[in-house]
N, C-alpha and C positions, 0 to 999 in steps of 0.2 A: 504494500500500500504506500510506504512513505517510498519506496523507490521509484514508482511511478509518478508519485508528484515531483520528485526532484527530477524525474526524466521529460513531464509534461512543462514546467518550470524553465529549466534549459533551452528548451525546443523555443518556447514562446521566446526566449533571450535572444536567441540565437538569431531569429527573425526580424526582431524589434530593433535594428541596428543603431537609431537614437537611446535607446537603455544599457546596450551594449558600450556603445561608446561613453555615457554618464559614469558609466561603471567602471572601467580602466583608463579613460584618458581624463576623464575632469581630476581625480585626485594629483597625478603626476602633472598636470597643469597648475592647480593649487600649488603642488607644493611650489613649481617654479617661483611662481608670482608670487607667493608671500616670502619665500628665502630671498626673491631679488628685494621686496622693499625692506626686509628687515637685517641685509648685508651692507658693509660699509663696503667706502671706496676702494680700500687694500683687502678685504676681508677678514679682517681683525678687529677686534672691536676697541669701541672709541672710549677714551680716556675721559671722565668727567673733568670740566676743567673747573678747576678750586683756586680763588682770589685767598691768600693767604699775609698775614700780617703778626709780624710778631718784635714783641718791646726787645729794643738793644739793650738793655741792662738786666735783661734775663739768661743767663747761660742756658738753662733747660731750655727756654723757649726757641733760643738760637739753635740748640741741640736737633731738637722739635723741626725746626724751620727747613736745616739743612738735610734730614733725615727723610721730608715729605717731597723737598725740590727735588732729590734722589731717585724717589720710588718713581717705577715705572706706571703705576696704580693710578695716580691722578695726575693732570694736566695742573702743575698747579703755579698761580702769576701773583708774581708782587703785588701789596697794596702800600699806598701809604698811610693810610690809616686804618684805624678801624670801623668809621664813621665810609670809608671808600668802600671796605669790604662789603658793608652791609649794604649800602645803594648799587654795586656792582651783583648781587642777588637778586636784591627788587627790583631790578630792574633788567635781569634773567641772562644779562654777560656773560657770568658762570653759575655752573651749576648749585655750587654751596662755597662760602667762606669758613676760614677758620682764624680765628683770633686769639693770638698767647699772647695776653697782658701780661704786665710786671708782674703781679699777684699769682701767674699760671705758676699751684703747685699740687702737683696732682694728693703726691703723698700727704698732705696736711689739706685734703679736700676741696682746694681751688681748682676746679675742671678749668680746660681750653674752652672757648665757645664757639662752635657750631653752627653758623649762620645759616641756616638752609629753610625752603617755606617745606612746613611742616603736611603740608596737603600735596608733597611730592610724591609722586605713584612709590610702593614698596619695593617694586622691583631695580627701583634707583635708587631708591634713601637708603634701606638697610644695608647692600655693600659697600656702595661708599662708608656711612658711618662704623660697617664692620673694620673696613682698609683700616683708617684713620685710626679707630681705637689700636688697631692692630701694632702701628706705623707709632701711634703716641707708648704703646705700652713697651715695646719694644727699646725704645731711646728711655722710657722714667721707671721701667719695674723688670725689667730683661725678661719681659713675656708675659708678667701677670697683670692680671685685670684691675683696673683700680679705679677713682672718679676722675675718669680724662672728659669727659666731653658732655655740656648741658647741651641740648638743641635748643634753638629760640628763632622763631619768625621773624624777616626783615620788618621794617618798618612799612607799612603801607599794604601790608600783602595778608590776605584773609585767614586767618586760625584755619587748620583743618576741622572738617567736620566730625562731630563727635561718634564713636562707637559704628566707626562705618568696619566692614565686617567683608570677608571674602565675596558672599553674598551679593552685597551689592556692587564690588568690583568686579564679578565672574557673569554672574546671570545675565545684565542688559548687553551685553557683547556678545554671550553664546545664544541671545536670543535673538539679535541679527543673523548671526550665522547659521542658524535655524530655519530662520525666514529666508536665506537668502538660499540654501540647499534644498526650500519646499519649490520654493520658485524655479529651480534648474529641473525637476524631476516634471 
């Protein structure tokens, strides 16, 4: 019984050449098209670029400074202030800043700060902010975790919203793409 329907099934496939080809060439087309828009120009992927500022009369900070210019991890460009860093964020130049004032001590609780809008999709905030802590713990604890980094919103730029949840970053997009593979068929 079940052999016959997967024999009558087939058949009707095989005939239907619009289903047949939905069927084997739209995915190898998809993938094209989404790997071409989501590949960079070299095919490596791009560096976030980090407006960086840090007080001369801090050695850690300088430590800090020179250890971030280093890493291959972020793009990261001089500020002259800290008041640069922050309008160079709001105003979406780079990606996130990062600020060692005189006070940056991690071991006695003084975090760096982390200039970045807090409503930055997760799939860009958490690795950067992992890098960094990585990059910060590496130069003030030789590896361990400690209070390196507060996040804070630039000036001007909206709070994220509250208790937003996989849910509603997954669903409205697979529910295009739903719509959009009812439509092909």
């Amino acid at each position: 019984m079940i052999l016959a329907a997967i024999k009558k099934e087939a058949t009707l496939l095989i005939r239907d050449r619009g289903a047949l080809l939905s069927l084997f060439a739209l995915p190898v087309v998809f993938t094209i098209v989404f790997g071409t828009m989501m590949a960079t120009d070299d095919g490596t992927a791009r560096r976030s670029r980090l407006a960086i500022w840090a007080d001369g009369e801090n050695a850690l900070a300088q430590r800090v400074l020179t250890a971030v210019r280093l890493s291959t991890i972020v793009d990261a460009r001089l500020a002259g202030s800290p008041q640069e860093v922050r309008t160079r964020v709001a105003k979406q130049d780079v990606t996130a800043g990062l600020i060692l004032t005189r006070a940056f001590a991690p071991r006695a609780g003084q975090p760096a700060e982390l200039v970045i809008d807090e409503a930055t999709s997760p799939q860009l905030r958490g690795p950067l902010e992992a890098s960094l802590r990585a990059i910060i713990s590496t130069v003030v604890y030789d590896g361990r975790e400690g209070h390196l980094l507060r996040a804070v919103n630039p000036p001007g730029v909206r709070p994220a919203l509250g208790k937003t949840g996989g849910f509603q970053v997954a669903v409205p997009g697979n529910a295009v793409l739903f719509v959009f593979f009812l439509a092909l068929t």
